[in-house]
Structure formats: structure tokens, C-alpha cells
C-alpha positions as CSV (number, residue, x, y, z in Angstrom):
1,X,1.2,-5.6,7.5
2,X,-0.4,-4.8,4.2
3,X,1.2,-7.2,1.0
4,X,4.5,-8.8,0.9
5,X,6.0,-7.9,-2.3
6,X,7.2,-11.3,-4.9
7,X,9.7,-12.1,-7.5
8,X,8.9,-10.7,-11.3
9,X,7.0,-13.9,-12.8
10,X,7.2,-12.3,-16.5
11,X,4.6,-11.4,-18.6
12,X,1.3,-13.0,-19.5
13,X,1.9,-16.3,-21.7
14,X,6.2,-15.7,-21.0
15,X,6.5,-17.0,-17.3
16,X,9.9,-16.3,-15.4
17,X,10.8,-17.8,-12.5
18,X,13.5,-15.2,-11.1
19,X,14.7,-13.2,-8.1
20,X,14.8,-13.5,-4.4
21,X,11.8,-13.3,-2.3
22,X,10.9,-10.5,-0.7
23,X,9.1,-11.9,2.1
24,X,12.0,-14.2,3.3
25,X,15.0,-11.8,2.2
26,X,14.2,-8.6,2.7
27,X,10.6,-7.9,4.5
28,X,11.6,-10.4,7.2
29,X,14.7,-9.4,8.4
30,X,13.8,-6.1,8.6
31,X,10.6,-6.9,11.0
32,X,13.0,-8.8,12.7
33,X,15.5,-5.6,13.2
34,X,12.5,-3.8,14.6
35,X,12.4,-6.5,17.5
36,X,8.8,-7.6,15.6
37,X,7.8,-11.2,16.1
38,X,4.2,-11.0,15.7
39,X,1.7,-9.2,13.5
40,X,-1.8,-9.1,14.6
41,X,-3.1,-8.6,11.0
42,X,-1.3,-10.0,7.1
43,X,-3.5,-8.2,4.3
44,X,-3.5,-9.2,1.0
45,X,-4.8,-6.2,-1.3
46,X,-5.6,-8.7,-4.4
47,X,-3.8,-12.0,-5.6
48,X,-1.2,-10.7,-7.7
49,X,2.2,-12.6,-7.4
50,X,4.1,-9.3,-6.5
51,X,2.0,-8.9,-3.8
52,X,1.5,-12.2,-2.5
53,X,4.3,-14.1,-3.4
54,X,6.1,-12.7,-0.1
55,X,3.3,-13.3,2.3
56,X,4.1,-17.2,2.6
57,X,7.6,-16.2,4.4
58,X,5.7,-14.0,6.8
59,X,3.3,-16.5,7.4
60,X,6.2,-19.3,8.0
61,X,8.7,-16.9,10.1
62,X,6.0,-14.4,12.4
63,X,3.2,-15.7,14.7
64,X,0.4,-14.2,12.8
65,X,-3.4,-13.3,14.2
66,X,-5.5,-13.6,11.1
67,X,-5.1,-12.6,7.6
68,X,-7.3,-10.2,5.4
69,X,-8.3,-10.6,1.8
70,X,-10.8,-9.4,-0.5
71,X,-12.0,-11.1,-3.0
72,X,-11.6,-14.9,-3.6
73,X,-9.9,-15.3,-7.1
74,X,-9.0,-18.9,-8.6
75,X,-5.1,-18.0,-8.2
76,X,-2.1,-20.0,-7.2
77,X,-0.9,-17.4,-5.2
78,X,-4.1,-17.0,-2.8
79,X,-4.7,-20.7,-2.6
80,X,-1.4,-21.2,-1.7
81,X,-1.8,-18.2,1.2
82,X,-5.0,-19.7,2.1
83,X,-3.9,-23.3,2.7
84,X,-0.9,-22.2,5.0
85,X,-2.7,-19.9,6.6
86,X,-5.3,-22.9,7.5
87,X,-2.4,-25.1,8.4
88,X,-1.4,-23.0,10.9
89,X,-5.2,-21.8,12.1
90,X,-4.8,-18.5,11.5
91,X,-8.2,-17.0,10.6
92,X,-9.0,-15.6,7.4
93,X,-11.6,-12.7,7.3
94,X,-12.9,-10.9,3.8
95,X,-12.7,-7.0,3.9
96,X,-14.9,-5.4,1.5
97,X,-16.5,-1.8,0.7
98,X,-18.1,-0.3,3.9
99,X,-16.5,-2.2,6.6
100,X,-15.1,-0.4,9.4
101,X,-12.3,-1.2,12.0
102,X,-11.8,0.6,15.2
103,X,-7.9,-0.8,16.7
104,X,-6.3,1.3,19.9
105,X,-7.0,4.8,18.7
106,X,-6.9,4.1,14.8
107,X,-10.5,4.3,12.2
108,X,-10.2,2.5,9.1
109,X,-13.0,2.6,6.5
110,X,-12.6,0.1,3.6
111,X,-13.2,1.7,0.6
112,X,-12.8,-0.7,-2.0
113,X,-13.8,-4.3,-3.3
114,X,-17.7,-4.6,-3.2
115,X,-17.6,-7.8,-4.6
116,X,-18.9,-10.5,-2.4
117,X,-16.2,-12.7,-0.7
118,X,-18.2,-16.3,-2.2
119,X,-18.1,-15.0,-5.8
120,X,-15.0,-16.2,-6.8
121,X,-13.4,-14.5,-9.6
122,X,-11.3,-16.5,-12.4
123,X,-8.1,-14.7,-12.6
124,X,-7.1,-11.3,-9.9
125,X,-7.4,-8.0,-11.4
126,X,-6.1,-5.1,-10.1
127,X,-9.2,-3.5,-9.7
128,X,-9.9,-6.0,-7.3
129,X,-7.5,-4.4,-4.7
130,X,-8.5,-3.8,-1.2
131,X,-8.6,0.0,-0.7
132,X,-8.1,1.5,3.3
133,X,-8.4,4.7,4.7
134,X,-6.6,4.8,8.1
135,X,-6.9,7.9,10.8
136,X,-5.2,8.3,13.9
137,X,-5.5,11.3,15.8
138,X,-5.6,14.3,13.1
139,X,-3.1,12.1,10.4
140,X,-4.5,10.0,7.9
141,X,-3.1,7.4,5.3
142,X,-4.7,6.3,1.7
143,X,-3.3,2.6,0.6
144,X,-5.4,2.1,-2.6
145,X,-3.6,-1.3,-3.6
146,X,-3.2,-1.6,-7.5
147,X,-7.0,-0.3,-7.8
148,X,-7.3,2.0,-11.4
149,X,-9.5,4.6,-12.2
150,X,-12.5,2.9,-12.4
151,X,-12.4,1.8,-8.8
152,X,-11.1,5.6,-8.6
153,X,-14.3,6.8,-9.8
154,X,-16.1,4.6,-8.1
155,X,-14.8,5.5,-4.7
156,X,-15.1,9.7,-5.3
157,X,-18.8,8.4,-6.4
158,X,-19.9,7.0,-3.1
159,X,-17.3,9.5,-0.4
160,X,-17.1,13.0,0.3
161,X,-13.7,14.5,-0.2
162,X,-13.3,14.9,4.0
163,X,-13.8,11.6,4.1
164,X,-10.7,10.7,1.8
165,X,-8.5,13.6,2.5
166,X,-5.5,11.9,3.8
167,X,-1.7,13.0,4.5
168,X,-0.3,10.7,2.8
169,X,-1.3,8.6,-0.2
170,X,0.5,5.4,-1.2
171,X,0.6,6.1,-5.0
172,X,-1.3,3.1,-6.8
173,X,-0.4,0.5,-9.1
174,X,3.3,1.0,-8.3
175,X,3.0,4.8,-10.4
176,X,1.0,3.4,-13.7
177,X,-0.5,5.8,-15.9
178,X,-4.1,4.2,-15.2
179,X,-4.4,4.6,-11.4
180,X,-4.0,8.1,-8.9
181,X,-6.1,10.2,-11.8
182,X,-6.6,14.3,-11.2
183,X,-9.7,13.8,-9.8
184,X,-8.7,11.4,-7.2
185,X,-5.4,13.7,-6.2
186,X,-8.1,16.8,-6.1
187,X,-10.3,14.8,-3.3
188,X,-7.7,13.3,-1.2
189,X,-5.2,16.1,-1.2
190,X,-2.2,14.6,-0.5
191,X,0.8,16.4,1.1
192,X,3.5,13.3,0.4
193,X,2.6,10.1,-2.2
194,X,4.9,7.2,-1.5
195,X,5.5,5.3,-5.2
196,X,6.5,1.2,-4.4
197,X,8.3,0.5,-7.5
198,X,11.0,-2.1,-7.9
199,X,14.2,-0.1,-10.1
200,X,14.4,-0.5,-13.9
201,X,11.3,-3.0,-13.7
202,X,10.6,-4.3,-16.8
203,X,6.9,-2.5,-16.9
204,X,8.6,1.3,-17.0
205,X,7.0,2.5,-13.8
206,X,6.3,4.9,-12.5
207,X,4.3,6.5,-15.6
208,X,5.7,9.6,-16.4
209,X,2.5,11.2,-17.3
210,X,1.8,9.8,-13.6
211,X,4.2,12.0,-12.3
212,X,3.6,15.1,-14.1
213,X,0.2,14.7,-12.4
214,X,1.8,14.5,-9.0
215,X,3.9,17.5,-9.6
216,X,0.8,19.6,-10.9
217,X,-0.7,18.5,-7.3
218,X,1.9,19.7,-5.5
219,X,2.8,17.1,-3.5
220,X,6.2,15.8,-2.0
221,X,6.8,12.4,-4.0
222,X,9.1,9.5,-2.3
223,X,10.3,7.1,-4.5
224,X,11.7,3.3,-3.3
225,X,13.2,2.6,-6.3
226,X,15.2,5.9,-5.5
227,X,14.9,6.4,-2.2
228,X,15.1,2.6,-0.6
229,X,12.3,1.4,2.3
230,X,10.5,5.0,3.2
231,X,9.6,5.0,6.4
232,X,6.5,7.2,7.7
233,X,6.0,7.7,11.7
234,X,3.1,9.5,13.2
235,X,1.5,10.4,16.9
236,X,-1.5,11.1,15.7
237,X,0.1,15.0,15.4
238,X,3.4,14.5,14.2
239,X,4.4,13.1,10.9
240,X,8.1,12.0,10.2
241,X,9.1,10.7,7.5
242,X,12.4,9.0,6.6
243,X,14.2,7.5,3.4
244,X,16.8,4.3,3.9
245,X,19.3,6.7,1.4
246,X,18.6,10.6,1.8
247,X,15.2,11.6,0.9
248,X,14.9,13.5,-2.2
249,X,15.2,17.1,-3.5
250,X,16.5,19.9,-1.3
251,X,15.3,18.4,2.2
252,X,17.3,16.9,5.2
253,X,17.2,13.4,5.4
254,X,13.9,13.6,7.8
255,X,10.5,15.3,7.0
256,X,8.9,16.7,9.9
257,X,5.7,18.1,10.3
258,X,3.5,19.4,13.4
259,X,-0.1,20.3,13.3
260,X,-1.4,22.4,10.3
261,X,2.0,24.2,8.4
262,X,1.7,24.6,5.4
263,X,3.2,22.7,2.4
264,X,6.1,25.6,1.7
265,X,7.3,25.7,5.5
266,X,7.4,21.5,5.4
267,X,10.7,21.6,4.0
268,X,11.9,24.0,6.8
269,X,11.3,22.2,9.6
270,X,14.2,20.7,11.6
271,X,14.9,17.6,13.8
């Protein structure tokens, strides 16, 4: 499991202190529908709260195997992970640029921090975000955190496009303007980008000059401010993806797709 969502804390020097959390509400009860009570592996991309605010639930309500983090950043948020996560002995392992993991059938290359884990930063930055390719079979996923386009450029800088080419692309920094650049779309080559973005949040994501780039790339877009929880199954051959409220445009509520088709005959495959 890869972040945890957390309530909207304002803006910098105008704290809130609103909303439900994620992670006890809403990410738990649905692990819980899907018969989960254990996760081998928490992730925390960086130390944001509205990605780390929700991890404390999982930690509390899931027997958990060890927790992943990138860089250490003087933040409420990650201490507080940390010190739960040592209460209950869970191990916590740093994931930075050029590490590899090899788990029943599935490659993962970590693309992104390359700061070492004992220099500790004084506040998290986006660009801090842990950044993981994942392959299985002939499918592949992006999940770029919040990283922007300097982490962008620094990742085309140091992979071939093969190596990033992915299926599907979690769309970063929740659709801002400043992440998921031309460049980047042009070397992974996404056929469907999946935008996590909370409805009429306060930041006005996702960027429309974000999605104008999207569209230009010719990918499908999913939406969960517009489509609720998207759901995305694959074999290693077959993708399927699925929307909690009917997945968008002129599509069933199901996306299949076997082997190589093409992007136009996607749309006219049937369950």
C-alpha cells in the first residue's frame, strides 16, 4: 500500500484542522471489504500530511510487515509514523534511486529520491517523493508521488524511455501544472493516467493546462474526484480497469484490454 491520504491542514502560516481521516474512514474499511488484514509493505512517498496523515490508522487497524520511506524530513507527520511503527516493531527500510525489488513475479526499480536516508531534511518537499516503476508480466505501472519537473528531468536524464514506458501512470501531484511535463508523457507513454484529487479542493486541481497536456497525449484520463476509488486489475496480460461510479466518456463501466490493441480498439472491448 502506497500513502494513506489526510485531512486538508490549510495553507502554510493558516492551519485547519478539518475532515475525517482517510485512513480510519475510508481506506480501511474498504481493505477490510476486500477480506485484507495484512499488508506486507506501508509506503510513504514523502511526509506530506495528505499523504501521511492516513497511514497511522493502517498502522493501528492491519498487521503490517515493514514500512518504506524515503527521505527523513524533520515533520510531525513522519515522526509520528515512525514512532508507531517502532511501537509495534514493524521495520522501517529507506527506498532511494537505484534500488530494486523482485516480489512473486513483480520488478520494481526506484526511480526517485537520491538523497541519502541520514541527511535529514528540515521541512518535506514534494520533490522528495518516492518514485516506483512496477512490472508484472508485460503491464507496467508509474506512481511518481507528488515529484515535479525537476525530479521529471532528472529521471528522463538517468533512464531510457523502455525503461519507463508504463501502462499506466498515476498522474503526479494530484494533476498540478508543475508535475507529468510533455517530456515525461513522451517517454513513458501512457495508455490510461489515474488523477488522485480530492473534489473542489481548495488548491484547484487538477491544472487545466495539466490536462490539455494529457489530452494532446492521447491518453484515457480517470478522475477520483469524478469517478470515485479507480480500480486497476492486471494478470500480467490483462488490464481491467474499473471506476466506483461509471467510468468516464463513451466507455462501459469496465476497460478491458488484452495483449498489444491498440488505443482506438480499447474502448471496444467488451466484458
Amino acid at each position: 500500500m502506497i500513502d494513506g491520504g489526510g485531512a486538508f491542514g490549510g495553507f502554510p502560516g493558516r492551519e485547519e484542522h478539518n475532515g475525517v481521516d482517510p485512513g480510519e474512514e475510508a481506506v480501511s474499511p474498504y481493505l477490510w471489504s476486500r477480506g485484507f488484514q495484512k499488508l506486507d509493505v506501508v509506503a510513504l512517498t514523502h511526509a506530506h500530511q495528505d499523504h501521511a496523515g492516513g497511514l497511522l490508522a493502517i498502522l493501528e487497524n492491519f498487521q503490517v510487515g515493514r514500512v518504506w520511506i524515503g527521505r527523513e524530513v524533520s515533520s510531525r507527520a513522519l515522526l509520528r509514523l515512525e514512532e508507531l511503527a517502532r511501537e509495534q516493531k514493524i521495520p522501517i527500510e529507506h527506498e532511494l534511486r537505484g534500488k530494486t525489488i523482485h516480489w512473486d513475479g513483480v520488478e520494481g526499480d526506484f526511480l526517485w529520491p537520491e538523497i541519502a536516508p541520514e541527511e535529514v531534511a528540515p521541512s518535506a518537499k514534494n520533490n522528495d517523493s518516492l518514485v516506483v516503476h512496477l512490472q508484472f508480466g508485460s503491464r507496467s505501472i508509474l506512481l511518481p508521488g507528488d515529484a515535479e519537473k525537476q525530479v521529471e528531468r532528472e529521471i528522463l536524464s538517468e533512464n531510457s524511455a523502455k525503461a519507463m514506458h508504463s501502462d499506466v501512470l498515476k498522474i503526479g501531484h494530484h494533476g498540478s501544472k508543475n508535475s507529468t511535463m510533455t517530456e515525461f508523457l513522451a517517454a513513458v507513454q501512457p495508455r490510461f493516467g489515474i488523477i488522485s484529487v480530492g473534489e473542489d479542493n481548495p488548491y484547484g486541481h487538477p491544472s487545466p493546462e495539466l490536462l490539455e497536456r494529457l489530452e494532446n497525449a492521447g491518453m484515457r484520463v480517470f478522475r477520483t474526484d469524478r469517478d470515485g476509488a479507480v480500480h486497476v486489475l492486471t494478470d500480467g496480460t490483462r488490464l481491467e480497469i474499473t471506476c466506483f461510479v461509471a467510468c468516464p466518456a463513451t466507455t462501459k463501466a469496465a476497460v478491458l484490454v488484452h495483449g498489444e490493441a491498440p488505443p482506438q480498439q480499447q474502448n471496444e472491448k467488451k466484458e
